[in-house]
Backbone bond lengths (Angstrom), bond angles and torsions (degrees), N, CA, C in turn:
res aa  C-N    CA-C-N  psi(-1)  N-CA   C-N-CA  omega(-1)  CA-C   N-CA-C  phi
1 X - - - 1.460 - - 1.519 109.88 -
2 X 1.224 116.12 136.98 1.347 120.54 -163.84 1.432 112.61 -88.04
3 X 1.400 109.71 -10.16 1.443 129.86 -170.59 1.729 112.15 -89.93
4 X 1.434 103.39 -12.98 1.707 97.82 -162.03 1.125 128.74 -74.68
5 X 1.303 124.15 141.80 1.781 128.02 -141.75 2.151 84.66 -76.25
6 X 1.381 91.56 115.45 1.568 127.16 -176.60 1.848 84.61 -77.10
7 X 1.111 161.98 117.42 1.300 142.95 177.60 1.537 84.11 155.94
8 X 0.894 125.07 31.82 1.710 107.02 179.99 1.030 119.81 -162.84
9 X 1.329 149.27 103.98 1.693 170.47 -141.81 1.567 91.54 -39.10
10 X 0.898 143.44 -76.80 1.608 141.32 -154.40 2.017 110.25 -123.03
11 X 1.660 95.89 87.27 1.495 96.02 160.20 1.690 127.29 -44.10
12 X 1.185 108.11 131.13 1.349 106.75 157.31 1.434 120.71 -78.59
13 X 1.248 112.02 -33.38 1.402 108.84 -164.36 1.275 114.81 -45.06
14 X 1.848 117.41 151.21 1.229 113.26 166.05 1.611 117.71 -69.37
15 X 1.723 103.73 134.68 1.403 129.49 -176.60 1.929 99.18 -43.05
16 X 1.492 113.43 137.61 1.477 113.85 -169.09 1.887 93.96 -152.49
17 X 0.950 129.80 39.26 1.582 127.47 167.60 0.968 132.24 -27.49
18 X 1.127 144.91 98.31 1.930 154.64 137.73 1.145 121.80 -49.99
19 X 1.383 146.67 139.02 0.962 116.38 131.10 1.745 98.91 -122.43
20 X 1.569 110.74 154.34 1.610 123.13 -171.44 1.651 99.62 -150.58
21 X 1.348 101.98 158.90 1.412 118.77 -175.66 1.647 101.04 -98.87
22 X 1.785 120.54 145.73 1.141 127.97 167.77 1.508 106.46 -139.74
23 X 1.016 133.60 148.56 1.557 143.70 134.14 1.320 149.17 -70.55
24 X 1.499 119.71 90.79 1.028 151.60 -162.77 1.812 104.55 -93.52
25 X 1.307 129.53 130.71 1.377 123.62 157.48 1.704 117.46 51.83
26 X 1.657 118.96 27.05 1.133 120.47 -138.00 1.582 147.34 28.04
27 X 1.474 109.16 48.06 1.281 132.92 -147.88 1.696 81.32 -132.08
28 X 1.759 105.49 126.81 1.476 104.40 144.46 0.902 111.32 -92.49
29 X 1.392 118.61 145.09 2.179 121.39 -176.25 2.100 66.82 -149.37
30 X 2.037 71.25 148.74 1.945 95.90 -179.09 1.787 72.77 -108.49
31 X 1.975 95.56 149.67 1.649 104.30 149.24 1.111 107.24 -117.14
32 X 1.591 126.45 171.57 1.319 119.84 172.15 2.062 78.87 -129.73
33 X 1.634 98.64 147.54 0.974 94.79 176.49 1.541 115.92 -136.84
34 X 1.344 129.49 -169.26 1.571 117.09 179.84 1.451 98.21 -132.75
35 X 1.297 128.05 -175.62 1.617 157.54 135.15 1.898 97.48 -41.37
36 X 1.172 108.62 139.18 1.832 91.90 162.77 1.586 109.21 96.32
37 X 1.273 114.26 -26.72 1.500 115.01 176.03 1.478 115.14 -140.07
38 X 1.893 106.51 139.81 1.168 131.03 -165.22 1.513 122.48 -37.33
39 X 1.019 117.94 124.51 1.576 152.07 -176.75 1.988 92.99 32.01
40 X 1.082 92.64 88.45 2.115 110.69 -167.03 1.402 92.46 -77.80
41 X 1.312 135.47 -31.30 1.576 140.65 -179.82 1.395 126.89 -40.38
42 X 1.693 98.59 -51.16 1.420 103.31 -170.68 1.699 94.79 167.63
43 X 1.227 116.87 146.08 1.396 142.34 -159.54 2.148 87.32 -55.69
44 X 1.526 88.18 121.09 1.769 88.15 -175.64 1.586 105.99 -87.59
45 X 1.454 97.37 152.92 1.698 108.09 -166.41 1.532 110.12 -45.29
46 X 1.570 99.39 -56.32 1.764 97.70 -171.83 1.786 116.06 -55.27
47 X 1.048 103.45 -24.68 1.903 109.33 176.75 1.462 96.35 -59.91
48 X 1.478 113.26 -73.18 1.357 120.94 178.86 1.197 125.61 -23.26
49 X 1.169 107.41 -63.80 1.415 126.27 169.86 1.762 131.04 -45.89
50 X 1.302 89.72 -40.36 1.835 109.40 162.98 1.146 97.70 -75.99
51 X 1.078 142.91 -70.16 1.368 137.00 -179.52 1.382 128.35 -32.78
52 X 1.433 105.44 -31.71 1.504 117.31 177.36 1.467 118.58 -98.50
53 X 1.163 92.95 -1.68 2.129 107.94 170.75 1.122 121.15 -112.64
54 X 1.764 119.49 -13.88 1.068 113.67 -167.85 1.399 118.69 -78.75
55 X 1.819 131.54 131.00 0.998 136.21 -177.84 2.077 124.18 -63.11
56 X 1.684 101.46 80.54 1.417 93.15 -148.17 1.401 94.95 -74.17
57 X 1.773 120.47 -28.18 1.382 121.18 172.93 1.835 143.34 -62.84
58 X 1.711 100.81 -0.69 1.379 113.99 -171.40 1.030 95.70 -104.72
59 X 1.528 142.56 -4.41 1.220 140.53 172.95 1.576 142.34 -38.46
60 X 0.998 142.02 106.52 1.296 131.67 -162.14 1.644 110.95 -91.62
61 X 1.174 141.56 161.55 1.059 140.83 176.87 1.813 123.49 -31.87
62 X 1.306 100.64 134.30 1.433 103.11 165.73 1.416 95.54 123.88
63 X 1.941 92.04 -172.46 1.643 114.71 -162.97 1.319 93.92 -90.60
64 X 1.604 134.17 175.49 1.505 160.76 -133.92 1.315 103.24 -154.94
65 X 1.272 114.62 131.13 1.931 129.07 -175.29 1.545 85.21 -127.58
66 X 1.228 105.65 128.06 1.969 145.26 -178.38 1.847 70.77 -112.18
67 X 0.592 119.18 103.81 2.324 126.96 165.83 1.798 88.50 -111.12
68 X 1.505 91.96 126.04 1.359 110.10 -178.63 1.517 116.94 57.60
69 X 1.287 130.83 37.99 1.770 160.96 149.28 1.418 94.42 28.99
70 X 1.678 105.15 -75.33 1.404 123.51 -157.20 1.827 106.39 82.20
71 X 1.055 125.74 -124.74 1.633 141.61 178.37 1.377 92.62 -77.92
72 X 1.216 118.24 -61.00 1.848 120.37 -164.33 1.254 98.98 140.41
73 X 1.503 153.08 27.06 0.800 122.34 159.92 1.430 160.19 -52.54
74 X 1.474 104.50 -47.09 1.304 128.80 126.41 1.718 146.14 -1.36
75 X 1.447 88.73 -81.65 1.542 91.92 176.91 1.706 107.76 -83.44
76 X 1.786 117.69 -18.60 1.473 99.96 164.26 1.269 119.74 -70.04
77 X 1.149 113.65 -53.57 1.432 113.13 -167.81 1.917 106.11 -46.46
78 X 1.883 111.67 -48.34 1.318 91.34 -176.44 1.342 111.36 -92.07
79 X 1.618 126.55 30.18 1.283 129.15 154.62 1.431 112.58 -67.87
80 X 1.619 113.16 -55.34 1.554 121.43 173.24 1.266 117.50 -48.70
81 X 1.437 122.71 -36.23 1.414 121.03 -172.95 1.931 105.01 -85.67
82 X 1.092 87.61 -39.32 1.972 78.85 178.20 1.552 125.32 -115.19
83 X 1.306 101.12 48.25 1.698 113.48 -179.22 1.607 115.41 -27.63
84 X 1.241 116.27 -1.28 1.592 104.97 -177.87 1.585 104.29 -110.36
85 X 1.922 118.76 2.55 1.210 108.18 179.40 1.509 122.67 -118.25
86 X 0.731 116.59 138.61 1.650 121.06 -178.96 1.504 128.15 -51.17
87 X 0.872 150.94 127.81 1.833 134.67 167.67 1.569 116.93 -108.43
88 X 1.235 113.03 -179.26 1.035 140.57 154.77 1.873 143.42 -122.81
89 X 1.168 124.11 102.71 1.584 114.73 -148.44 1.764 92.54 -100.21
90 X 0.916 151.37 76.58 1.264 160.63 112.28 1.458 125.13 6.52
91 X 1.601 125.46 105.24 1.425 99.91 -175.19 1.817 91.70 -173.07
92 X 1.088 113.70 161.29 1.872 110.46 -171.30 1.203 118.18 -100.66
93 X 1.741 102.04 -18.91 1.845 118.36 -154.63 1.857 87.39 -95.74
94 X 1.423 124.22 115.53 1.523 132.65 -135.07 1.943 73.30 -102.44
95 X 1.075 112.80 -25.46 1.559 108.75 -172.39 1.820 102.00 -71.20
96 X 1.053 120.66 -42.06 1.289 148.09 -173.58 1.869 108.66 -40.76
97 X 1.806 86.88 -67.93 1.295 132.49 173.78 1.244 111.05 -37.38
98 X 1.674 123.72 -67.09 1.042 134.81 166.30 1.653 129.99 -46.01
99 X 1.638 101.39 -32.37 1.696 111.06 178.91 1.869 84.61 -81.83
100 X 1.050 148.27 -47.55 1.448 126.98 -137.89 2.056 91.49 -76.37
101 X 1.425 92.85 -38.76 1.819 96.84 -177.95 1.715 104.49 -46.69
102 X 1.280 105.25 -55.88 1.256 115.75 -174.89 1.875 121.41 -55.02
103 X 1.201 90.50 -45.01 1.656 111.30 173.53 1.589 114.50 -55.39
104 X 1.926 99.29 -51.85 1.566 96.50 179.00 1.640 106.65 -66.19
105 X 1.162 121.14 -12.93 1.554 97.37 -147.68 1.767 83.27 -90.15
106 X 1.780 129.73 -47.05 1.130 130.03 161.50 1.150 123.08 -24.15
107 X 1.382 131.53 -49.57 1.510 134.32 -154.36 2.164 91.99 -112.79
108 X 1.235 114.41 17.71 1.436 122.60 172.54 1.677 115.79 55.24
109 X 1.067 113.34 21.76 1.429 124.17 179.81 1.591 118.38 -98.55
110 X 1.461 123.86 14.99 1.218 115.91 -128.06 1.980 93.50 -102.75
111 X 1.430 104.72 -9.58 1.281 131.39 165.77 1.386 127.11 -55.40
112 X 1.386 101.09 -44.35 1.413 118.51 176.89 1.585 117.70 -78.48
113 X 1.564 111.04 -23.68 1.828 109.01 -147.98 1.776 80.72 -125.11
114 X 1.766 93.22 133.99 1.114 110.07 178.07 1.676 111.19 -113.43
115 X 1.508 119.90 107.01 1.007 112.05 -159.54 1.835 123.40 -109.57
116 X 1.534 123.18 116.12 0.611 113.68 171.14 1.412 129.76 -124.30
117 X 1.794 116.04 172.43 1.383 111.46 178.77 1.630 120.41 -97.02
118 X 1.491 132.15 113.66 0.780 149.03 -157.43 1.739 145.28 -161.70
119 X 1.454 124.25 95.88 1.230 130.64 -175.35 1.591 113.38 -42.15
120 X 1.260 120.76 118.33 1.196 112.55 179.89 1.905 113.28 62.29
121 X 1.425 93.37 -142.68 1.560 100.14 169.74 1.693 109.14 -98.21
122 X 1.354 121.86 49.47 1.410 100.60 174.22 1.117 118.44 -91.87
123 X 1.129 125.29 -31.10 1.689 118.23 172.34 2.000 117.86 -102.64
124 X 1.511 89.59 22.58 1.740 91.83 172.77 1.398 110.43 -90.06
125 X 0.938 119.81 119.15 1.787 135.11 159.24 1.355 113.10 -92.37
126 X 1.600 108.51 138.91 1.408 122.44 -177.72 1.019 129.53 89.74
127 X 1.023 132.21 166.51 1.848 145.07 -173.78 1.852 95.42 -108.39
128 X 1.760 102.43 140.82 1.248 104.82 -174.81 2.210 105.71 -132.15
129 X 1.396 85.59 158.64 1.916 81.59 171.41 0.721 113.45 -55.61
130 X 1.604 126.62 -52.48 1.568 144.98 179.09 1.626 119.01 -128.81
131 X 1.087 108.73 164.03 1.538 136.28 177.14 1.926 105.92 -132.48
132 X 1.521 95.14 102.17 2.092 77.09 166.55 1.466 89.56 -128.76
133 X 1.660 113.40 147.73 1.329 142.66 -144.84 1.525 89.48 -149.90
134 X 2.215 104.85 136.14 1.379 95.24 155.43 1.210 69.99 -138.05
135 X 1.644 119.77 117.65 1.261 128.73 165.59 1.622 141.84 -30.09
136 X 1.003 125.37 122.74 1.726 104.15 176.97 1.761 102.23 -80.42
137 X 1.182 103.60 97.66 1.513 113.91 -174.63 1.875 92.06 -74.88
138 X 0.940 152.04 -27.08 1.157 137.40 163.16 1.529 128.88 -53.86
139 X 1.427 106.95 -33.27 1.575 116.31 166.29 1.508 105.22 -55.08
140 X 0.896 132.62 -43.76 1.657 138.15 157.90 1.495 96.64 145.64
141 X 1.022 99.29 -159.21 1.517 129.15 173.66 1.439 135.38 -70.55
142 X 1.147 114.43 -35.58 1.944 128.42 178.98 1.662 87.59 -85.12
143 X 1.085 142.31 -23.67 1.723 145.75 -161.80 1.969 92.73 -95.12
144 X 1.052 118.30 -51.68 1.682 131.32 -174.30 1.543 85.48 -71.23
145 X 1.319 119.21 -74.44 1.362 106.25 -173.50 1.520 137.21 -44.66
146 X 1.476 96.42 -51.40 1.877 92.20 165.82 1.472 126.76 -68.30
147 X 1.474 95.31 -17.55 1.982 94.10 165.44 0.923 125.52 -57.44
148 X 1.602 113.08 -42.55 2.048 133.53 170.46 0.900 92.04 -52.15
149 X 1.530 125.65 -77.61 1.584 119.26 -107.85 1.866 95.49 -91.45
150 X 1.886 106.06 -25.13 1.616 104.66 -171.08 1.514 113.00 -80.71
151 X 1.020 106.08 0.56 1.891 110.60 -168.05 1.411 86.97 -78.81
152 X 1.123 150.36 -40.08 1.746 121.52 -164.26 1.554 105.85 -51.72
153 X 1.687 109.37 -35.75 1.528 122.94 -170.09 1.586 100.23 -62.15
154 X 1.264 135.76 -9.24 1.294 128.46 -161.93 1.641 108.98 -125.16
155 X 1.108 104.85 -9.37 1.822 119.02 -172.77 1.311 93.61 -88.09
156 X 1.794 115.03 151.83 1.291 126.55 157.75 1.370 98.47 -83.35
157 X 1.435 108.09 -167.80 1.082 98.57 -164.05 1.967 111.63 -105.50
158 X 1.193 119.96 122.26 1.586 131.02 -170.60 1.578 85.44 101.28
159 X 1.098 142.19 35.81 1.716 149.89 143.69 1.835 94.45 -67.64
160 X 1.603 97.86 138.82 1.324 114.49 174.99 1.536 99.70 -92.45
161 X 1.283 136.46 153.39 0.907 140.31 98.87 2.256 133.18 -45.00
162 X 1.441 124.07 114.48 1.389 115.32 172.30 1.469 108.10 -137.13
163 X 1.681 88.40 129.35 2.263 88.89 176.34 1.271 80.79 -137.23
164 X 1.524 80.47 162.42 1.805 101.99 156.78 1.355 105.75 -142.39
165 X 1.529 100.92 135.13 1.161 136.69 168.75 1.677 137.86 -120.19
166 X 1.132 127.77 137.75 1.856 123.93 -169.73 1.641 84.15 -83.01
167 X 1.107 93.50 144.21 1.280 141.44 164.14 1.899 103.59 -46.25
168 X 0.952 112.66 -40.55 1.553 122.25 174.08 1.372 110.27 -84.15
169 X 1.079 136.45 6.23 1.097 140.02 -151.91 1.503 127.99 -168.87
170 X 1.485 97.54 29.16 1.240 134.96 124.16 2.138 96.44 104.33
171 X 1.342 115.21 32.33 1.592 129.89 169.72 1.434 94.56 -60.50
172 X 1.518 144.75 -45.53 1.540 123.75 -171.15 1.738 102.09 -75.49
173 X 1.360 133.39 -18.97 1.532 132.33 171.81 1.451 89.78 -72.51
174 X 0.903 134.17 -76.83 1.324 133.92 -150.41 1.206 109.79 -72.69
175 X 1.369 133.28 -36.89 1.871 126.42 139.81 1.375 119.02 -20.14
176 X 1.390 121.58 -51.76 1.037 134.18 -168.44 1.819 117.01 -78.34
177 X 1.175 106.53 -42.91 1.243 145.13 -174.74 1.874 102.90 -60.83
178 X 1.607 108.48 -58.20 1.650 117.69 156.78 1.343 114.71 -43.85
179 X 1.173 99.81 -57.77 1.773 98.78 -150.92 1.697 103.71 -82.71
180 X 1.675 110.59 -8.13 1.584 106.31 154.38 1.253 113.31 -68.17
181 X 1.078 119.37 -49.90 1.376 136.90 -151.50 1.927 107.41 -84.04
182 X 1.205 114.94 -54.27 1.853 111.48 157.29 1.211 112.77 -90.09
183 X 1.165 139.46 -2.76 1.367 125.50 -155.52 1.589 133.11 64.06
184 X 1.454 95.33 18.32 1.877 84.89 -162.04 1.339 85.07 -163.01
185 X 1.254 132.24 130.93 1.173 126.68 122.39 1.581 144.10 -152.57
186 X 1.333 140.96 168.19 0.792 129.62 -153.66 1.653 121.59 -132.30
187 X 1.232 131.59 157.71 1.521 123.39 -164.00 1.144 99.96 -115.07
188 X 1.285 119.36 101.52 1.482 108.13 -162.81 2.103 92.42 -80.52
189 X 0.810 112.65 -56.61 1.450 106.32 170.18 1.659 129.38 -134.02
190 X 1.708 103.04 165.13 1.859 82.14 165.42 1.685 101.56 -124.03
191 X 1.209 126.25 149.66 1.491 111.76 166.85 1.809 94.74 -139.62
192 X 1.306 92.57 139.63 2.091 89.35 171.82 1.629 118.97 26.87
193 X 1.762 109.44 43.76 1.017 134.97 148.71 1.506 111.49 72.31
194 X 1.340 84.65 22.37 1.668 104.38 151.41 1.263 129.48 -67.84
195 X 1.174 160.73 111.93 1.682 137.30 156.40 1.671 113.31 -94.17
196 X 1.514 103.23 154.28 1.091 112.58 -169.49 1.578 99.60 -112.21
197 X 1.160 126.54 129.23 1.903 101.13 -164.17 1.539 79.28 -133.83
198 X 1.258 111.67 162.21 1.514 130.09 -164.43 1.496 102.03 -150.99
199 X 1.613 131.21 115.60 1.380 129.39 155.96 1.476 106.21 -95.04
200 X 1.245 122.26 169.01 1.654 134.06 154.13 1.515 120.19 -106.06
201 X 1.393 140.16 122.45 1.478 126.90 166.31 1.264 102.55 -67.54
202 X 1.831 134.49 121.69 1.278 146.18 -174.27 1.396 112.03 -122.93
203 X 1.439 126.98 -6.54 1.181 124.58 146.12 0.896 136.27 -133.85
């Protein structure tokens, strides 16, 4: 079933593999993808979209958290673009997990991205420059929320927080939700009711 809530350590779904080419950062990177993990078709708009807002130049020192990975799109594509920084690919769905290993080692990044399987932040260690998040808003709400609200605990300090979220789907809570939680935040864009929301760790 093409529908099945992707949010959960071991898919059932029957195994369904792709692999297709996309363009990222003017970068061709191949994915291979499965049944069981988030938008397997083709690189989904709201990622894109973070990707195309995200502030890669205000960055302060250190490694990069992909929180909730998916395949890897994410942390490859901004592996290719910043070869001198480290990541982290973070994600629970163990099927998922397995395509991002596979993905880095294809797209030659596989050096850089340290990949593990993990709900939320439970198996993340360390403080990072950044955190970018596109929530599994289907896991619900207490799952979106502790993704926001725990990242200050994981940022160095002038580390961004970046998600994107639709507008239907609850970006004015979670607007709100930042700017309790850092004090600050910012929209870096909206497109087809997307928002792109941006915090800073400032102390």
């Amino acid at each position: 079933m093409e529908n099945q809530h992707y949010y959960i350590e071991t898919p059932t779904t029957q195994h369904d593999e792709h692999t297709w080419h996309f363009t990222l950062f003017n970068h061709d990177l191949s994915f291979t993808t499965d049944a069981g993990v988030f938008s397997r078709q083709t690189v989904d708009f709201g990622t894109r979209t973070m990707l195309e807002n995200f502030k890669i130049k205000d960055l302060p020192d250190g490694s990069i958290l992909d929180l909730g990975a998916g395949y890897g799109p994410v942390a490859i594509s901004l592996a290719k673009q910043l070869p001198k920084r480290q990541f982290v690919a973070a994600e629970i769905n163990q099927r998922a997990v397995e395509l991002i290993k596979r993905n880095a080692q294809a797209n030659q990044v596989a050096d850089q991205i340290n990949v593990v399987q993990s709900d939320q932040y439970s198996n993340v260690d360390g403080k990072f420059a950044a955190i970018l998040t596109n929530p599994p808003v289907r896991a619900g709400k207490a799952v979106v929320s502790g993704m926001l609200a725990q990242a200050i605990d994981h940022l160095v300090l002038n580390g961004t927080l970046t998600v994107v979220l639709q507008k239907k789907q609850g970006a004015p809570s979670a607007k709100k939700l930042m700017a309790d939680t850092f004090g600050n935040v910012q929209v870096l864009a909206k497109d087809k009711g997307y928002y792109i929301l941006e915090s800073r760790r400032m102390d």
